[in-house]
N, CA, C and O atoms as CSV, one atom per row, in Angstrom:
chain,resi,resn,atom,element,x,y,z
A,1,UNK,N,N,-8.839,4.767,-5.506
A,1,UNK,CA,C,-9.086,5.719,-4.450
A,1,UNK,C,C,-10.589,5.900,-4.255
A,1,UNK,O,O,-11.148,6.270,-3.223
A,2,UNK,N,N,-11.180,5.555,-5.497
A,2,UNK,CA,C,-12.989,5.963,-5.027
A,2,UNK,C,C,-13.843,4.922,-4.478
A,2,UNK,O,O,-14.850,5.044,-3.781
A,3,UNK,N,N,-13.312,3.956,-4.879
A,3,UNK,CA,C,-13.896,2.189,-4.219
A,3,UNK,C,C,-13.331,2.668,-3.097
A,3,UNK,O,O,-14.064,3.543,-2.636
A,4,UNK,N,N,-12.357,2.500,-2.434
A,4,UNK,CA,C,-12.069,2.854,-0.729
A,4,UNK,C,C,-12.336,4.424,0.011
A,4,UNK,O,O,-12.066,4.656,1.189
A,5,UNK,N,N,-12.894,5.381,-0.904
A,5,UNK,CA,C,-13.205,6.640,-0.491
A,5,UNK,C,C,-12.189,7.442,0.127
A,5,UNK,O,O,-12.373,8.214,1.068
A,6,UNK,N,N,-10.746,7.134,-0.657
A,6,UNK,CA,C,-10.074,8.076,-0.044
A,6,UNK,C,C,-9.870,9.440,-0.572
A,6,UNK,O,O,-9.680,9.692,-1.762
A,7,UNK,N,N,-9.922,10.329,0.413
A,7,UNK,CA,C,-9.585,11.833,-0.976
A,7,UNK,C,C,-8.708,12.357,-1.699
A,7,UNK,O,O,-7.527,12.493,-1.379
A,8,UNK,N,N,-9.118,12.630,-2.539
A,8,UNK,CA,C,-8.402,13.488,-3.661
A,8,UNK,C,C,-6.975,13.753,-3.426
A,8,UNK,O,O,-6.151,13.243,-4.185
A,9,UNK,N,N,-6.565,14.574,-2.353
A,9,UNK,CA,C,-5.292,14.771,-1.700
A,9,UNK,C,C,-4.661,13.848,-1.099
A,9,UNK,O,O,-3.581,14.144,-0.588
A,10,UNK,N,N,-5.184,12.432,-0.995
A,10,UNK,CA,C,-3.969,11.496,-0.285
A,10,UNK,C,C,-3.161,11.020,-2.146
A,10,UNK,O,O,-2.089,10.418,-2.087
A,11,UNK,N,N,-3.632,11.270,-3.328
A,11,UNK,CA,C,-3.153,10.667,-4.289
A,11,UNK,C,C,-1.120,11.171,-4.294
A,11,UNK,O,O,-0.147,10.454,-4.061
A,12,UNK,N,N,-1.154,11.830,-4.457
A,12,UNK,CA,C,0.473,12.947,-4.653
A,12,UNK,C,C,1.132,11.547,-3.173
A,12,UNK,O,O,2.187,11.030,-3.541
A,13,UNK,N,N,0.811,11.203,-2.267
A,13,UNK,CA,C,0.871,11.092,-1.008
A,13,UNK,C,C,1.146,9.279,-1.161
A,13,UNK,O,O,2.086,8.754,-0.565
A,14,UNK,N,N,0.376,8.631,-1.863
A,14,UNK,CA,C,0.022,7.226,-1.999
A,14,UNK,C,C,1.199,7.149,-3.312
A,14,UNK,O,O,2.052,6.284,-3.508
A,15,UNK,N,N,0.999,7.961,-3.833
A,15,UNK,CA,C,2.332,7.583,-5.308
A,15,UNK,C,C,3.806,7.587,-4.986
A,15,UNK,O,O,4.676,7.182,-5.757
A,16,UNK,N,N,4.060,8.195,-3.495
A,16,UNK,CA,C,4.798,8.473,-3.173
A,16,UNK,C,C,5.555,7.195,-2.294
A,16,UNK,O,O,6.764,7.041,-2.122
A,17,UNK,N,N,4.823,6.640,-1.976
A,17,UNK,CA,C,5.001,5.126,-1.413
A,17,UNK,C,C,4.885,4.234,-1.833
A,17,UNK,O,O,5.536,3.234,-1.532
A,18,UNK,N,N,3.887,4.306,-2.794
A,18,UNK,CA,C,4.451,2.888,-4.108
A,18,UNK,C,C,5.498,3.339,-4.962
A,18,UNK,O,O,5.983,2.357,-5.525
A,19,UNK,N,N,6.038,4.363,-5.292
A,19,UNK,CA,C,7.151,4.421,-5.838
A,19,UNK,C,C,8.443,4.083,-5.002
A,19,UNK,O,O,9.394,3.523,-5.548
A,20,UNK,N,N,8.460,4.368,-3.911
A,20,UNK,CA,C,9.743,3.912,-2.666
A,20,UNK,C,C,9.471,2.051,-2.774
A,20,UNK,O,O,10.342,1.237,-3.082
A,21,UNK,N,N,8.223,1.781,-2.471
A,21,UNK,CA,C,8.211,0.542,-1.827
A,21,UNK,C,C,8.244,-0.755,-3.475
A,21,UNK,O,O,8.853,-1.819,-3.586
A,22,UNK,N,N,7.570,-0.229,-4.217
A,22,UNK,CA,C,7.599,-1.176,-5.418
A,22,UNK,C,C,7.868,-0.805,-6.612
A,22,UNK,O,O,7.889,-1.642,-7.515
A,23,UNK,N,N,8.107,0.424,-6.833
A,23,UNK,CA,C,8.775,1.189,-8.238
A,23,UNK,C,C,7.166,0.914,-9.030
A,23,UNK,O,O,7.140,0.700,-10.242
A,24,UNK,N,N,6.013,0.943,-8.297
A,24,UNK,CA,C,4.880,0.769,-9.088
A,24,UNK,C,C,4.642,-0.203,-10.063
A,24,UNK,O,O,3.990,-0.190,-11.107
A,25,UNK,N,N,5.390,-1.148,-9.427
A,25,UNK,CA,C,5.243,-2.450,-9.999
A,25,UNK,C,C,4.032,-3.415,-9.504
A,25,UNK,O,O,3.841,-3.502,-8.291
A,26,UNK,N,N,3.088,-4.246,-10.536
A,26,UNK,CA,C,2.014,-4.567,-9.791
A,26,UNK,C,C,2.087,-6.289,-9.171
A,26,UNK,O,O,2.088,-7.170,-10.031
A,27,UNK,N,N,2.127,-6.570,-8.173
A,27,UNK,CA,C,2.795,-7.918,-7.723
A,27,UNK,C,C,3.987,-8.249,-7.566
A,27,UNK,O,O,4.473,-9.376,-7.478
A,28,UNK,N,N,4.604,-6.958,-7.521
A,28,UNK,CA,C,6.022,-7.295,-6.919
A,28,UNK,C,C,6.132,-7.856,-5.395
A,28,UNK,O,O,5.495,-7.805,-4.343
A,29,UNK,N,N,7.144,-8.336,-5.837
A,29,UNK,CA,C,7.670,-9.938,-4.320
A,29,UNK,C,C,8.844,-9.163,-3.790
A,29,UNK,O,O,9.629,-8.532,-4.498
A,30,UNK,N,N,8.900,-9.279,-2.336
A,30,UNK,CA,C,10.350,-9.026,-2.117
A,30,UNK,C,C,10.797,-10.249,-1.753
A,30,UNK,O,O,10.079,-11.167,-1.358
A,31,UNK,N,N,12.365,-10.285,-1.921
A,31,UNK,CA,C,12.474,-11.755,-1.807
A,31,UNK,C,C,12.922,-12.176,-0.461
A,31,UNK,O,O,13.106,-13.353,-0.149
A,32,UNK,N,N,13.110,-11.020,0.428
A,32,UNK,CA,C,13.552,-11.590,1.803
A,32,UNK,C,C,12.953,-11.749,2.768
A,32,UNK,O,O,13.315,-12.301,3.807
A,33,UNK,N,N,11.530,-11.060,2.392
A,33,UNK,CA,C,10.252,-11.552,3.234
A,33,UNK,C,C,9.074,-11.667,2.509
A,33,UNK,O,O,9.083,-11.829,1.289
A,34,UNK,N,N,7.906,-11.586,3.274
A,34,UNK,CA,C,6.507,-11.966,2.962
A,34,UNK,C,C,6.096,-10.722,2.199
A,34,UNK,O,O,5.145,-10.832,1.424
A,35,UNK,N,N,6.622,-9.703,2.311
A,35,UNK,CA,C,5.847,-8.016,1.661
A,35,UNK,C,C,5.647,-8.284,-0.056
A,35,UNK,O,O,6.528,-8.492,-0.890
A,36,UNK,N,N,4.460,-8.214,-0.205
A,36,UNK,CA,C,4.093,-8.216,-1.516
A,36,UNK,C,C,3.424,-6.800,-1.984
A,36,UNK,O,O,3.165,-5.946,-1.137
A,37,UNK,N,N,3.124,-6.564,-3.548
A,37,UNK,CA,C,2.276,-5.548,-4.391
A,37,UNK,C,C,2.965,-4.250,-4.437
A,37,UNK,O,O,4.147,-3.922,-4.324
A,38,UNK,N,N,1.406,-3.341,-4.722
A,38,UNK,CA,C,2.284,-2.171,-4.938
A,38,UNK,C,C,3.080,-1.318,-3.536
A,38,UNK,O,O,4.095,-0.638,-3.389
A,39,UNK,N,N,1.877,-1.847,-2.599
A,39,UNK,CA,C,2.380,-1.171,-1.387
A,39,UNK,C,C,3.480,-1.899,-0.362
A,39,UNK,O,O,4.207,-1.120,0.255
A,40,UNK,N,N,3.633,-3.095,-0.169
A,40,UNK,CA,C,4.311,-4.076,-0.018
A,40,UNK,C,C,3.746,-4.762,1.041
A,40,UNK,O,O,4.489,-4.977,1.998
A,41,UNK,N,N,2.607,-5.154,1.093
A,41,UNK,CA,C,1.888,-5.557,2.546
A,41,UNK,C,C,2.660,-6.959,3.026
A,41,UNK,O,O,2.545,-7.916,2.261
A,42,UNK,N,N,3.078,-7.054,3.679
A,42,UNK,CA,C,3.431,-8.203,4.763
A,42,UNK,C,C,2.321,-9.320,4.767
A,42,UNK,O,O,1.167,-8.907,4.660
A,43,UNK,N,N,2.464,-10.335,4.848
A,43,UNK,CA,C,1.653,-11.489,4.797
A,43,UNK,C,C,0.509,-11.215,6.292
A,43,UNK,O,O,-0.674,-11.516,6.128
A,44,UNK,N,N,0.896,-10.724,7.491
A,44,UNK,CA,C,0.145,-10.899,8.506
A,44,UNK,C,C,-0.591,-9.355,8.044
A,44,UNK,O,O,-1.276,-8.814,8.913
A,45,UNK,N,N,-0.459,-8.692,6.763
A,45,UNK,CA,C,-1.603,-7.365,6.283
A,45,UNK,C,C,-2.353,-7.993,5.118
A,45,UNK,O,O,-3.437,-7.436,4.941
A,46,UNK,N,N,-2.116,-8.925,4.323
A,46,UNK,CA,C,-2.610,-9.556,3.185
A,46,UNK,C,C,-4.007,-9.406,3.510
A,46,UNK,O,O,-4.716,-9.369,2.504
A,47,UNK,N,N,-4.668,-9.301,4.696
A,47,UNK,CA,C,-6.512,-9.521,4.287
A,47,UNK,C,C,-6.829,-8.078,3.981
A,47,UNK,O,O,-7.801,-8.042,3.227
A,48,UNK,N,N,-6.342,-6.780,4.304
A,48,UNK,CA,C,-6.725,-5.547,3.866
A,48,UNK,C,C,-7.038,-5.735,2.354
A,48,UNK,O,O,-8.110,-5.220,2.036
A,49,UNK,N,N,-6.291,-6.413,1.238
A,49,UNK,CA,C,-6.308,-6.336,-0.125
A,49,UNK,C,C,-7.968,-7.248,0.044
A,49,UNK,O,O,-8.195,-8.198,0.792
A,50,UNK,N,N,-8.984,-6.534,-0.972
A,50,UNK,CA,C,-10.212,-7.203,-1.130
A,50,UNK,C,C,-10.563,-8.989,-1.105
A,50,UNK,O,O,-11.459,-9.659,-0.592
A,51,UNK,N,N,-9.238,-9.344,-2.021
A,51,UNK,CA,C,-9.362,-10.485,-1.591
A,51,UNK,C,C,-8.231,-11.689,-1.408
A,51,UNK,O,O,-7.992,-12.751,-1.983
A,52,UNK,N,N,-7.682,-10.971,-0.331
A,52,UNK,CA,C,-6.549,-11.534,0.325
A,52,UNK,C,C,-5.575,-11.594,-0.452
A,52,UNK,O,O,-5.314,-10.774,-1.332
A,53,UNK,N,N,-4.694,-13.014,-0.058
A,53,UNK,CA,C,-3.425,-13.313,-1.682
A,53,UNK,C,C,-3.943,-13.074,-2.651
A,53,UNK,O,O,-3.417,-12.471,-3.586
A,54,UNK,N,N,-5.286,-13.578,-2.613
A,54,UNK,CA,C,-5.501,-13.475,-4.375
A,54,UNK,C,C,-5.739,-12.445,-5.325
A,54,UNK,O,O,-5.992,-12.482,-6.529
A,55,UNK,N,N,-5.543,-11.130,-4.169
A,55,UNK,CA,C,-5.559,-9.833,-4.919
A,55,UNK,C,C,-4.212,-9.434,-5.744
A,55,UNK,O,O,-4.261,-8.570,-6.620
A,56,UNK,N,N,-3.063,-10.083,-5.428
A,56,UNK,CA,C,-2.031,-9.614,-5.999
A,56,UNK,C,C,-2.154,-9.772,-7.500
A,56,UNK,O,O,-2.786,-10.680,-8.040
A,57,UNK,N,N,-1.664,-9.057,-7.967
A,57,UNK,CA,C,-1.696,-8.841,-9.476
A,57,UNK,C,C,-2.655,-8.317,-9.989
A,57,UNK,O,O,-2.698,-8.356,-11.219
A,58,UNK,N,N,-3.681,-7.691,-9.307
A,58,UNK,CA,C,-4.808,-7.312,-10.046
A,58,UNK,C,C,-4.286,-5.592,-9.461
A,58,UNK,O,O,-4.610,-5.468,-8.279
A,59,UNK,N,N,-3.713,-4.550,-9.916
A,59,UNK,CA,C,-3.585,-3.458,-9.444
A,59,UNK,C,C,-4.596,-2.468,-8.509
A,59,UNK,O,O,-4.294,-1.819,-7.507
A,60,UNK,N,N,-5.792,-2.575,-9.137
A,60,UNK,CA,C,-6.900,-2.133,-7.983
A,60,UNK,C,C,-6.811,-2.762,-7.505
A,60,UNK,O,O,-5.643,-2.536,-7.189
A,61,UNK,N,N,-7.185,-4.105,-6.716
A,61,UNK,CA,C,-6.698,-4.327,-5.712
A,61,UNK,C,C,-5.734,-4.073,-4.679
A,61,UNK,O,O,-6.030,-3.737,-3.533
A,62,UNK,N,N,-4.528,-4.251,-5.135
A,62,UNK,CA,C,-3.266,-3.612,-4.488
A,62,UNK,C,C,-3.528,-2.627,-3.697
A,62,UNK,O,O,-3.474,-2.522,-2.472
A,63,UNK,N,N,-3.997,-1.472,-5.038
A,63,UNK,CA,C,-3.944,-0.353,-4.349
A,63,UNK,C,C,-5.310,-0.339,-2.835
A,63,UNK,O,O,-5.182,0.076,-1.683
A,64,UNK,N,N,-6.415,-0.929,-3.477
A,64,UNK,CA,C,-7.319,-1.425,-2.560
A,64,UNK,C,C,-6.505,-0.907,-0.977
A,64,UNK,O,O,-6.483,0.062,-0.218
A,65,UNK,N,N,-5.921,-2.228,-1.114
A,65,UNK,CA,C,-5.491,-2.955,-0.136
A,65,UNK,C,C,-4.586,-2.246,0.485
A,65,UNK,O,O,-4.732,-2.377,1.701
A,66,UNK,N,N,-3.395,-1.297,0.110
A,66,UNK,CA,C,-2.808,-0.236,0.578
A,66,UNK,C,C,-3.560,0.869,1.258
A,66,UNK,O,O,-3.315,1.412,2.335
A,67,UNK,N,N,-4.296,1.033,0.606
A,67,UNK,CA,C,-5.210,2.393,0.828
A,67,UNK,C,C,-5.758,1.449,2.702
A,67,UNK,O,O,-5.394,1.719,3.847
A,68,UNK,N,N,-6.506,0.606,2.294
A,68,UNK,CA,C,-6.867,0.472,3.761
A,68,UNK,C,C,-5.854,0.146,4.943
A,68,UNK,O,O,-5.896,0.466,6.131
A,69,UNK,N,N,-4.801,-0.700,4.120
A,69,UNK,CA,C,-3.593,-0.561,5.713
A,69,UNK,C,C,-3.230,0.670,6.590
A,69,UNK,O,O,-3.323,0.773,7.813
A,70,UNK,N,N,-2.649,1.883,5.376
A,70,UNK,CA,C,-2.648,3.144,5.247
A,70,UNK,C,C,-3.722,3.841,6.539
A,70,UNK,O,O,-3.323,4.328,7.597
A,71,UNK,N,N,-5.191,3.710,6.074
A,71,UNK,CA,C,-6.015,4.071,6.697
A,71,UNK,C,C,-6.537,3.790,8.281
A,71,UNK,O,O,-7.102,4.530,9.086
A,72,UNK,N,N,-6.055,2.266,8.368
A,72,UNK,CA,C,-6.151,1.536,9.635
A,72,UNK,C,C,-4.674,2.121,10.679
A,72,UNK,O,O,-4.809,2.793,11.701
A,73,UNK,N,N,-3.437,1.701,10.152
A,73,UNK,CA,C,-2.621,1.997,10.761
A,73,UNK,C,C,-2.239,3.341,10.911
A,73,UNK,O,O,-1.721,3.510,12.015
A,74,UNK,N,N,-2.311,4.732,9.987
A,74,UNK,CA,C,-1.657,5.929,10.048
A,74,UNK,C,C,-3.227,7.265,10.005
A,74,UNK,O,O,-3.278,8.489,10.119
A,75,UNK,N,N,-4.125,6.333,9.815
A,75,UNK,CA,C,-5.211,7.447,9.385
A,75,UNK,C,C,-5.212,8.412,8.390
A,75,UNK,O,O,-6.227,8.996,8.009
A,76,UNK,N,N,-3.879,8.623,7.881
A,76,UNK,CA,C,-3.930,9.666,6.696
A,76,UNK,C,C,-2.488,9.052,5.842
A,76,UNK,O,O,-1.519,8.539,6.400
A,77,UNK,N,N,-2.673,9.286,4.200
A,77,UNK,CA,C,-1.601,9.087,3.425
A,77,UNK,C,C,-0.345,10.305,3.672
A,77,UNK,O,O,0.821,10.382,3.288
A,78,UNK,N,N,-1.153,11.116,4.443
A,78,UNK,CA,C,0.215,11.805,4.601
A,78,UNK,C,C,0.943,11.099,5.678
A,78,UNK,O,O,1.873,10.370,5.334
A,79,UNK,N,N,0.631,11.218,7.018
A,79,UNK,CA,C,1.165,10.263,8.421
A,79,UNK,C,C,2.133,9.175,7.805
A,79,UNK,O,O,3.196,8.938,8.378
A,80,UNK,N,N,1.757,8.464,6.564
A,80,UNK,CA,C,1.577,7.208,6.240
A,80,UNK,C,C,3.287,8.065,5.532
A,80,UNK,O,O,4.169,7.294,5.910
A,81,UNK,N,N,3.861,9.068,4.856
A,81,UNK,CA,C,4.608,9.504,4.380
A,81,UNK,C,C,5.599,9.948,5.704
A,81,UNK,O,O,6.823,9.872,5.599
A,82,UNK,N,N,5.129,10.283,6.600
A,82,UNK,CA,C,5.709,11.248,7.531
A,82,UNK,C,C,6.686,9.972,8.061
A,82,UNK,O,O,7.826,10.122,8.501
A,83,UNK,N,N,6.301,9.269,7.983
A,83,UNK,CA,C,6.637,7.521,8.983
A,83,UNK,C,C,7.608,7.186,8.658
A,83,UNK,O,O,8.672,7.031,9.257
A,84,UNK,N,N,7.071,6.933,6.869
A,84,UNK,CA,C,8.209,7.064,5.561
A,84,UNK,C,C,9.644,7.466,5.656
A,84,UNK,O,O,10.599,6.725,5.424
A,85,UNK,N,N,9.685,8.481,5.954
A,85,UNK,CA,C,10.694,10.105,6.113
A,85,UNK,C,C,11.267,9.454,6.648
A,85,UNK,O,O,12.145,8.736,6.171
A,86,UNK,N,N,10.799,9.542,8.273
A,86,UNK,CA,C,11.665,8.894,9.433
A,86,UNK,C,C,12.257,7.558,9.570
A,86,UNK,O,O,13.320,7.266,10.117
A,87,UNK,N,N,11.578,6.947,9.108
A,87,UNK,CA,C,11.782,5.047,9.312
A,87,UNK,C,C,12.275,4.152,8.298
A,87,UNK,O,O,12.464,2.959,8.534
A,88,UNK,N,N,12.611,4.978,6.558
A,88,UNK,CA,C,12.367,4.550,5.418
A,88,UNK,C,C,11.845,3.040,4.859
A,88,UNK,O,O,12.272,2.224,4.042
A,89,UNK,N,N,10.596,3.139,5.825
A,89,UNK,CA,C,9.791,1.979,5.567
A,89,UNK,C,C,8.631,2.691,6.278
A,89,UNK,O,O,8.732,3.688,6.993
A,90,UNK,N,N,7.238,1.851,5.889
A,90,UNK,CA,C,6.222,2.777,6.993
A,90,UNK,C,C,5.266,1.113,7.152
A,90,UNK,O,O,4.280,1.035,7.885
């Protein structure tokens, strides 16, 4: 969270979506598509992670890389939950 400068209060918010999306597993695969890590980025989100595929498995990274999809697409880890709620995927 401090390498990508997110605050304090998106944490409760971000745990909350790697626990839905990967049980906080680090490099988890799904097997019916491209969504990889903790957050499950889709292959056409893979460059958000610092350094692309090759971030998987390194957990900062992951999270890296969540944190900025998060940030690009919803602007806040909460939004990023709210989406969640409704769509049970975000």
């Amino acid at each position: 969270m401090a390498l990508e400068g997110a605050p304090s209060s998106w944490r409760g918010a971000l745990e909350y979506i790697v626990e839905r999306e990967s049980g906080g597993q680090v490099g988890r695969r799904n097997h019916t598509h491209s969504a990889r890590g903790l957050f499950q980025l889709t292959a056409a989100n893979y460059h958000f992670n610092p350094n692309g595929i090759q971030s998987f498995g390194d957990a900062v990274e992951e999270a890296q890389g969540g944190i900025r999809y998060i940030r690009n697409r919803y602007t806040t880890a909460e939004h990023a939950v709210a989406f969640w709620d409704q769509h049970g995927w975000y």
